[in-house]
N, C-alpha and C positions, 0 to 999 in steps of 0.2 A: 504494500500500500504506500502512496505518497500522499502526502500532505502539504498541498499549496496553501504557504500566510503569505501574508501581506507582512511588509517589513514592520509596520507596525504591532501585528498580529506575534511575529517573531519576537521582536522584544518584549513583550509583555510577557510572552510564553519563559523569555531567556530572565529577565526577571522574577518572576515567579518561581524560576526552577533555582535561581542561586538564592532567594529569601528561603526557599523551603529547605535547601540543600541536598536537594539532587537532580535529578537529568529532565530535561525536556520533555523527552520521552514518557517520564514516569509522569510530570504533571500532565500532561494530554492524554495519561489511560486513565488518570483519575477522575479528568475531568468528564472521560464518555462515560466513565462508571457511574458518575453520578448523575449525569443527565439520562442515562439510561434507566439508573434505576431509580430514579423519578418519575419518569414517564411510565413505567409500568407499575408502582405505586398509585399514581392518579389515573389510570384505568382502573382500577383493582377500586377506589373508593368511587368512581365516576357508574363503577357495575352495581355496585353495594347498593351506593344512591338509585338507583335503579328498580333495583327490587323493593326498596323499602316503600318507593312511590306508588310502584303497581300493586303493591300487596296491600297499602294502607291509604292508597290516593283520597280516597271517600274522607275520612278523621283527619288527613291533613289539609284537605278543603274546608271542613267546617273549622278545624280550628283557626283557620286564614281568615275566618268571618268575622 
């Protein structure tokens, strides 16, 4: 895989990785670690919310009244 930054996009990255102290590399798995695993977090509460609407939509209508 390659990974086109923007020279601004690099240094951010090249600072970040000497504040943390260590590689580029590691801050950019971390950083898809946690956008990934946020995004399947807020599916997983977005399903939840889901169900709780169709199961109980009627009681959270009247109490909206």
């Amino acid at each position: 895989m390659t990974l086109r930054l923007t020279d601004d996009e690099q240094e951010q990255l090249r600072r970040q990785a000497k504040d943390e102290g260590v590689s580029m590399q590691e801050v950019a798995r971390r950083a898809i670690h946690e956008y990934t695993t946020r995004g399947r977090h807020r599916d997983r509460v977005s399903g939840a919310a889901r169900r709780v609407i169709d199961a109980h939509g009627d009681a959270l209508d009247r109490l909206g009244q």
